[in-house]
C-alpha positions in Angstrom: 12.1 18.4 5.9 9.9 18.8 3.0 12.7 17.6 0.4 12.9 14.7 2.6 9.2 13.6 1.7 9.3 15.0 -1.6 12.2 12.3 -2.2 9.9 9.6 -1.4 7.3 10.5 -3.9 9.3 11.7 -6.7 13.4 11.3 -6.1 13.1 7.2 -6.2 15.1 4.4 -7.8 13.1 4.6 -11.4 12.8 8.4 -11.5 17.0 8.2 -11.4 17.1 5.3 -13.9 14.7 7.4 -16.1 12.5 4.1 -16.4 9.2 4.9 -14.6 7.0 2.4 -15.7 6.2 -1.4 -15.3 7.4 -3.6 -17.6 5.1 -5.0 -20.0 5.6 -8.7 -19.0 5.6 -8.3 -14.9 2.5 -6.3 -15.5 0.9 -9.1 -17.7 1.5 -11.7 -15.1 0.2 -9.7 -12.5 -2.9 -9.9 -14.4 -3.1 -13.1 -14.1 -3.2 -13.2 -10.4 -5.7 -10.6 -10.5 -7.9 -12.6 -12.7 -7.8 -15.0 -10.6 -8.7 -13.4 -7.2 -11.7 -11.8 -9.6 -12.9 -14.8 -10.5 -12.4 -16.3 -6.5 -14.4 -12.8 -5.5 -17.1 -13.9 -8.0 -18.8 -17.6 -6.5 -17.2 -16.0 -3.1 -20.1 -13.8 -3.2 -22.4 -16.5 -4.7 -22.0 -18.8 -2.0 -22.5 -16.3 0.2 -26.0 -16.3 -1.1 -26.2 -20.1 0.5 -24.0 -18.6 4.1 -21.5 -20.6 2.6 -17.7 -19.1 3.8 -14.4 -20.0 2.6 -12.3 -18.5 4.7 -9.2 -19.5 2.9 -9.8 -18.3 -0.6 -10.7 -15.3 0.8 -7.5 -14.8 3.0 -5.8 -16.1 -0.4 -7.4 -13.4 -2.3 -6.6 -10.7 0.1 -2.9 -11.5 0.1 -2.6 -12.3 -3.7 -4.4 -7.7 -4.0 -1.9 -7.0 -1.5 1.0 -7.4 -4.0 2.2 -5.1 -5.9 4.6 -7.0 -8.6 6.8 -4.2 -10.2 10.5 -5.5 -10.4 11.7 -7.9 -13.2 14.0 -9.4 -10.6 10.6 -11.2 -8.9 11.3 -14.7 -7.4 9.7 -17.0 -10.2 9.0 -19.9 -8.1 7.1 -17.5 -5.3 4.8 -16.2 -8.4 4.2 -19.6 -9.6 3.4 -20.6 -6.4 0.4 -18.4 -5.4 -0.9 -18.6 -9.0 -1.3 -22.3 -8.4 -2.9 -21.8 -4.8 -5.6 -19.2 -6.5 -6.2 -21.8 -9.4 -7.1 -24.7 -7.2 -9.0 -21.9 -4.9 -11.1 -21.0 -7.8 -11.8 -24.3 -8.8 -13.0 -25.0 -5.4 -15.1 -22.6 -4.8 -16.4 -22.7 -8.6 -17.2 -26.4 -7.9 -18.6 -25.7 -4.9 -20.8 -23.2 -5.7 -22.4 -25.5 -8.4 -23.0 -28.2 -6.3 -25.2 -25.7 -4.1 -27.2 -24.2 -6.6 -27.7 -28.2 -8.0 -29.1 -28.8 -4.8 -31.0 -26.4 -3.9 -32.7 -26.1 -7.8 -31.0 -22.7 -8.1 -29.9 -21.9 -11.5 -26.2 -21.3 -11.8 -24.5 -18.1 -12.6 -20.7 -18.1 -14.1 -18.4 -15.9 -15.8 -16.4 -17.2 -18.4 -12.8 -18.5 -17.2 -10.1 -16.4 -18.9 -7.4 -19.1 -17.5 -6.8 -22.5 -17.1 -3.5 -23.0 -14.5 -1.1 -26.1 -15.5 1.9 -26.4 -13.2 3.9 -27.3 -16.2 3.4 -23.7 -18.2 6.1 -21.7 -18.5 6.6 -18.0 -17.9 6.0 -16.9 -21.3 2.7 -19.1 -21.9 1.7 -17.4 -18.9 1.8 -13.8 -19.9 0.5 -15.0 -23.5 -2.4 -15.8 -21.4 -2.7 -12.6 -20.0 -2.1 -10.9 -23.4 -5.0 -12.7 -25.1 -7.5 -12.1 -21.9 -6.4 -7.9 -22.2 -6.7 -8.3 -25.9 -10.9 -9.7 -25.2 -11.1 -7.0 -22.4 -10.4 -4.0 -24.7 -12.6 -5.3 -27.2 -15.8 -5.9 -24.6 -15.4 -2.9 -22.4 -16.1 0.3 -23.1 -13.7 2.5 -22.0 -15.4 4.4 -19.2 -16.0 1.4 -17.6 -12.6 0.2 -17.5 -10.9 3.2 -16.1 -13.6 2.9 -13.5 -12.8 -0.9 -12.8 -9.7 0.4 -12.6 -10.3 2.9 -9.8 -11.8 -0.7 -8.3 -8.8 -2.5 -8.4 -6.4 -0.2 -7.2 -9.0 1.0 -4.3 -9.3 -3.3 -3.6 -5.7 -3.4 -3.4 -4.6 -0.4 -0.8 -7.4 -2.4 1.4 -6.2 -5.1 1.0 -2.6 -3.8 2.5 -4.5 -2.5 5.0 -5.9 -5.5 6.2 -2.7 -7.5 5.8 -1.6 -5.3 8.2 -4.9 -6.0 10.6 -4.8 -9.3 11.0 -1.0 -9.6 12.1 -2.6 -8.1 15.3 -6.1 -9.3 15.0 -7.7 -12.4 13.6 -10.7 -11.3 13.8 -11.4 -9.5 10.8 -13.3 -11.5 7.8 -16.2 -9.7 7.6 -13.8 -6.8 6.3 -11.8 -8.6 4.3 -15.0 -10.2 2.6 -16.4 -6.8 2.1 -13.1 -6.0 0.0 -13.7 -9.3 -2.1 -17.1 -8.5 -2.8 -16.4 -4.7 -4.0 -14.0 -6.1 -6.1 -15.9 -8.6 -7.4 -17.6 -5.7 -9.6 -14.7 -5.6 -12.0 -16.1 -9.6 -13.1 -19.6 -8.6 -15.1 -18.9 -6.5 -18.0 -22.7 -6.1 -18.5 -22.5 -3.8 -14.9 -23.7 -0.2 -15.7 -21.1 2.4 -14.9 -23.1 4.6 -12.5 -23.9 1.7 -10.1 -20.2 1.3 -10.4 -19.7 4.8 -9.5 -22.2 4.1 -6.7 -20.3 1.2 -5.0 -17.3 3.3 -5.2 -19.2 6.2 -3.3 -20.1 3.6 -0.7 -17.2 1.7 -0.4 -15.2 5.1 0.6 -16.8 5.4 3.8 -16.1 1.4 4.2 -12.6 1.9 3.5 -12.5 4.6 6.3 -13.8 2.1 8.8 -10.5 -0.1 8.1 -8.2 2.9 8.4 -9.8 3.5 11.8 -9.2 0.3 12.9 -5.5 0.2 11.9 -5.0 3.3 13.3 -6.5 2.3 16.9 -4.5 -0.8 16.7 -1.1 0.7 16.5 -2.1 3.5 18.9 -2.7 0.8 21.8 0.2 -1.1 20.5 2.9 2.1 20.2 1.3 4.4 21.9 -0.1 7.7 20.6 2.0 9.1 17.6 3.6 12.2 18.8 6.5 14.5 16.6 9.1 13.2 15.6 12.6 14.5 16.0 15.7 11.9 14.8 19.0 12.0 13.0 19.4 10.9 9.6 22.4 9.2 9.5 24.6 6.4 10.5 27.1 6.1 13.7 29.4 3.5 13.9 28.7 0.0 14.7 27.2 -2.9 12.9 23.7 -2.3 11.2 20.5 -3.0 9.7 18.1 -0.5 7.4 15.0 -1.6 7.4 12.6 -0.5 4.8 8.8 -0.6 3.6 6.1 0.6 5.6 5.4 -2.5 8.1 5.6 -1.5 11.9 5.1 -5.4 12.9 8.3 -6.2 11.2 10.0 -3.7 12.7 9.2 -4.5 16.1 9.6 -8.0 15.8 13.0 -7.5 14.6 13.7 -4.8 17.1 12.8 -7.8 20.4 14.9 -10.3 18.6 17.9 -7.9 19.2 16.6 -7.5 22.6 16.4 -11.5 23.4 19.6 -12.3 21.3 21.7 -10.5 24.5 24.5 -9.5 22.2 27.9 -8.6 23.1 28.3 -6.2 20.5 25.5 -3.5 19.4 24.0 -3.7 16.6 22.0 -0.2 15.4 18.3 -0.4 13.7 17.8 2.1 10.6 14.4 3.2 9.4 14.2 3.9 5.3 11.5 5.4 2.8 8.1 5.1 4.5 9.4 3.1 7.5 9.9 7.0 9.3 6.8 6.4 10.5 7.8 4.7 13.3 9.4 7.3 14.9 6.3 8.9 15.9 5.5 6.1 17.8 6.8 5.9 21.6 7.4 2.2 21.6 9.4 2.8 18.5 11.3 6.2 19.4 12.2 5.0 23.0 13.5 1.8 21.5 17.5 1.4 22.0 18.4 -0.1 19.0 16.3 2.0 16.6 19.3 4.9 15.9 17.7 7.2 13.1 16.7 7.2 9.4 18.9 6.2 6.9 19.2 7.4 3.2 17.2 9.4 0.7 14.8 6.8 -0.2 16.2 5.8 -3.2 16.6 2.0 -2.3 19.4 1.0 -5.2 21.4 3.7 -4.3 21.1 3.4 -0.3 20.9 -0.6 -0.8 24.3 0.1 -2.4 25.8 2.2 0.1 24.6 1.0 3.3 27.2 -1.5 4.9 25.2 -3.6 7.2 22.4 -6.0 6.3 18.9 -5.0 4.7 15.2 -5.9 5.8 12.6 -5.5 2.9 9.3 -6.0 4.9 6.2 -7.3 3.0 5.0 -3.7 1.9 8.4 -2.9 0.4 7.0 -1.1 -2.9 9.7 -0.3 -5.0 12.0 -1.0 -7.8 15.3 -2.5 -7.1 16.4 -3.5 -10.6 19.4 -2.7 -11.0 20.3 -3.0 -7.2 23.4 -6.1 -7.2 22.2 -8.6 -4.5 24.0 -8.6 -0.9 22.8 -9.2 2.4 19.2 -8.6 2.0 16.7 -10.2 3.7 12.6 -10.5 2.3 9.4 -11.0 3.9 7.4 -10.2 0.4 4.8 -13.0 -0.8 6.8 -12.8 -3.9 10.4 -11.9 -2.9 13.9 -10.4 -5.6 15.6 -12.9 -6.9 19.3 -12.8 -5.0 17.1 -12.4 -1.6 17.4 -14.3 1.6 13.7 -15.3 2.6 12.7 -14.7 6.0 11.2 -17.8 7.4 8.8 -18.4 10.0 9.0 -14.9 11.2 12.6 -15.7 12.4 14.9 -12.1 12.1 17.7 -14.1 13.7 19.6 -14.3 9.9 19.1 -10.7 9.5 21.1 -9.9 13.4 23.6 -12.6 12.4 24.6 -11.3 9.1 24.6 -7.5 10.4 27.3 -9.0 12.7 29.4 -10.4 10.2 29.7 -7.6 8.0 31.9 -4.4 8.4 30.3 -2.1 10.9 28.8 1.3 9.3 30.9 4.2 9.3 29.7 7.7 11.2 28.5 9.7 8.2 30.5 12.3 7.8 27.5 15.0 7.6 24.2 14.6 10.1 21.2 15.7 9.1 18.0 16.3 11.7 14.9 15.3 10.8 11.9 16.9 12.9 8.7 16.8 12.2 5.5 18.4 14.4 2.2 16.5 15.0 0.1 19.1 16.7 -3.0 17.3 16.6 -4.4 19.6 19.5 -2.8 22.8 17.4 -4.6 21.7 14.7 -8.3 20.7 16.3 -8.4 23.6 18.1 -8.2 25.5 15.3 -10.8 24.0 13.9 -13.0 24.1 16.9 -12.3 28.0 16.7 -12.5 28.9 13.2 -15.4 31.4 12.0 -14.1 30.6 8.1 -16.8 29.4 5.8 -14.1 27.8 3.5 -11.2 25.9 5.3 -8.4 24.6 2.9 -6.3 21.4 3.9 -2.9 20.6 3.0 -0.7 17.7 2.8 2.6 17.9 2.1 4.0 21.9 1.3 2.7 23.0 -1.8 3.4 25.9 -4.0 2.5 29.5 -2.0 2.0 30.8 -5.8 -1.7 29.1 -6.2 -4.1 32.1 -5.1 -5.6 31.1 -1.7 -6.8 34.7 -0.9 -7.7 35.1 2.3 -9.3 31.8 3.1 -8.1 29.8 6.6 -5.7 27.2 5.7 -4.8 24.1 7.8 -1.5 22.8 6.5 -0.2 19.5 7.5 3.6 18.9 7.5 3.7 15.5 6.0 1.7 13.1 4.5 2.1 11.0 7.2 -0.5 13.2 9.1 -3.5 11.5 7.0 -5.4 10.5 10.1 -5.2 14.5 11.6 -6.5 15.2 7.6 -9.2 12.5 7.8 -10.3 13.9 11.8 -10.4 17.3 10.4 -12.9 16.9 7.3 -15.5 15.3 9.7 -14.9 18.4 12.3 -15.3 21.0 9.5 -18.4 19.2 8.3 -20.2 18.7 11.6 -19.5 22.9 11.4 -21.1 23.0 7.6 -17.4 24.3 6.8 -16.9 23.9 2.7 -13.5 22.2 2.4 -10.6 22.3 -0.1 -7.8 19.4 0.5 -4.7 19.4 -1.6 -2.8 16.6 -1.6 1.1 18.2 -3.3 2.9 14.6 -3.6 0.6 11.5 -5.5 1.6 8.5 -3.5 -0.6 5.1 -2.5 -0.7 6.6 0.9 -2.4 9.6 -0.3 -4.5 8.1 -3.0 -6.0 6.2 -0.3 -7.0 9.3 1.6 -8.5 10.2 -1.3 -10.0 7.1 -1.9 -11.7 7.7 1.5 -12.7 11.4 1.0 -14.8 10.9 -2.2 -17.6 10.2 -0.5 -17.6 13.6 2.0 -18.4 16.7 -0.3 -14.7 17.6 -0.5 -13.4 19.9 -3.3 -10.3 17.7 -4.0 -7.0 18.3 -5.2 -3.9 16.0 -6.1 -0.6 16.2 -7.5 -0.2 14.0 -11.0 0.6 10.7 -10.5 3.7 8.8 -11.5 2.7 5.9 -13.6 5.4 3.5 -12.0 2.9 1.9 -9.8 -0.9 3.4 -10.7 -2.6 2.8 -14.1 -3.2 5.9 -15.9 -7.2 5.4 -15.8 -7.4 6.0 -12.1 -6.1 9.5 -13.0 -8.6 10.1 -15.7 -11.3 8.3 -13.6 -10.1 10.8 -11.0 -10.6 13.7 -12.8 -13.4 12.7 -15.3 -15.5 10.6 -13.1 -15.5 12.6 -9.9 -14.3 15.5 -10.4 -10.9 15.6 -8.6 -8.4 18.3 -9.7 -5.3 17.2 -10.5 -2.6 19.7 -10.3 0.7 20.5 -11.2 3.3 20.3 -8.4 6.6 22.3 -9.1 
């Protein structure tokens, strides 16, 4: 069971392909969205000031941190497309803001503009753009202060996801995504002195807590409470789709469309990469479509394998290069080249094209996948314990690190965050000292992290991959608040 999460973290697409990184130009025009939403986050929180809202930059700004661009196989007219719609968002908001402080005799405040969108640049104008902007940012920022604003950015980001997620269920949440905006908004002043940076990062760890919360409520009245997990992992024949990312909604919406389509013939639901998490959901385990998990999370060669059709939800976060195109369907802001684009939340195509293909073979070998959420196991523990240090772990780690004699509560997966997260604030109403390690570096556990920097925890990760986190949130990590970082054999 371990190797199986262990795959996710390290065993993926670009550790195979020995090419672990982001490629210069996708992460240059990345940076131009970014620059964008920082500059939207700036005269958001100025017109704030005058209880001024606009709603839709700021639901603009929290989708455009909610990508992650990585492959080179991005869908050109999809980036182009939300660079323009943050451009004219800007310049709305900029405008506006101005025409406030004009009225009211206020001075005006303004950063400089490090880009001017025109619908006629090309690709490569673009990311000279972004070149010349990083090119002024090393020279004007000290380098403490970036690797901090890049803590920012990444923390921004994994909120953002977060609240993506949120508002597919409820509306009602712009107080928390302007929150996000505002944090990030720190990363605009280069004149901002690093400890009140390291102060808003403090705070903004118990905020981000709040949102986790509120996700996690939402898809325990929606699925029920999350229980272990027991599937297979492996296909049986019939036709079939393998679903893959980490978005439940998705999931279930393509799971009633089987169940409204009244099909002749069955067609079987696969779960891939982070997308197991469904399975400790009763709505989700008790569905009859949903058959197992499929694959060894390494998406170009399951892509490549699987015979059926292929769902990439929006959260999909990985490299698929090299993968040749077939029938795979996208719900990304900024979908693969080669994809089919779901439209209007309609998974009918998906269905349809599953049925067309040839049906999936029964693999030949069937593995079980089991995982145990004891929550009660693990509380009542806690309740009990007379220790005065408790360590945490997520994820197995190496029984070679000298742990003495101290109580240890170890946590089968990193999927059990939320038991992690319930257990710190147990063991400190106790005045417990507490030790997590976190053995695998993912987003998922960076953002537990995130949320524990602010709750006297001796931390402990795993070194990070630099596929999809920037170097300087390691060293921030480590040099700005003290988090260990550890090798994981």
């Amino acid at each position: 069971m371990y190797n199986f999460f262990k795959n996710i973290a390290e065993k993926n697409s670009c550790t195979l392909n020995g090419a672990c990184s982001i490629h210069p130009s996708v992460s240059a025009l990345y940076q131009i969205i970014l620059n964008e939403i920082r500059e939207i986050s700036f005269y958001l929180v100025k017109l704030k000031e005058f209880k001024i809202v606009d709603n839709e930059a700021i639901d603009l700004s929290i989708d455009g941190l909610s990508i992650f661009l990585i492959n080179t196989s991005y869908n050109q007219k999809d980036y182009l497309k939300i660079v323009q719609k943050l451009n004219e968002a800007k310049n709305r908001v900029k405008k506006k803001y101005g025409e406030h402080c004009k009225l009211n005799n206020f001075p005006t405040e303004s950063i400089n503009s490090n880009f001017n969108f025109d619908k006629n640049m090309t690709i490569s104008e673009l990311i000279n753009c972004s070149q010349n902007s990083f090119v002024n940012y090393q020279k004007n920022v000290d380098k403490t202060k970036q690797r901090l604003f890049e803590v920012v950015t990444l923390f921004s980001r994994l909120c953002a996801i977060e609240l993506i997620k949120i508002s597919k269920f409820k509306k009602e949440c712009k107080e928390f995504k302007f929150e996000v905006l505002r944090f990030f908004a720190l990363t605009s002043s280069y004149s901002i002195r690093n400890e009140k940076i390291k102060r808003r990062i403090y705070e903004f760890s118990d905020f981000s807590l709040k949102i986790a919360i509120e996700l996690s409520s939402i898809y325990q009245e929606r699925y029920g409470k999350k229980e272990s997990a027991k599937t297979k992992r492996s296909a049986i024949e019939g036709h079939c789709i393998l679903a893959s990312g980490d978005d439940l909604d998705e999931l279930e919406k393509l799971l009633k469309t089987l169940e409204e389509m009244d099909l002749k013939e069955n067609v079987n639901v696969y779960t891939h990469g982070p997308l197991f998490l469904a399975h400790f959901y009763p709505y989700f385990k008790n569905n009859k479509f949903l058959k197992g998990h499929f694959g060894a999370d390494n998406p170009e060669y399951d892509f490549s394998i699987f015979n059926g059709s292929i769902l990439i939800t929006q959260n999909f976060i990985q490299k698929i290069d090299s993968l040749y195109r077939g029938e795979i369907f996208s719900n990304k802001l900024i979908s693969f080249s080669k994809v089919l684009d779901i439209k209007n939340d309609d998974y009918k195509p998906v269905i349809e094209a599953a049925l067309k293909l040839n049906k999936c073979e029964k693999s030949k070998e069937s593995e079980d996948l089991n995982i145990e959420y004891d929550r009660e196991k693990i509380i009542k523990f806690i309740n009990n314990t007379t220790a005065k240090e408790v360590i945490a772990i997520s994820g197995k780690i190496d029984r070679k690190i000298d742990f003495k004699t101290k109580e240890i509560v170890e946590l089968n997966c990193p999927l059990e965050g939320d038991i992690l997260l319930e257990s710190v604030e147990k063991l400190k109403e106790k005045d417990i000292k507490i030790v997590a390690f976190f053995s695998q570096c993912n987003l998922s556990n960076l953002a537990i992290l995130f949320m524990l920097l602010n709750k006297d925890v001796d931390l402990h990760i795993a070194n990070c991959s630099h596929m999809l986190i920037n170097p300087h949130v390691v060293e921030s990590l480590k040099e700005d608040f003290g988090v260990n970082i550890i090798q994981i054999d």
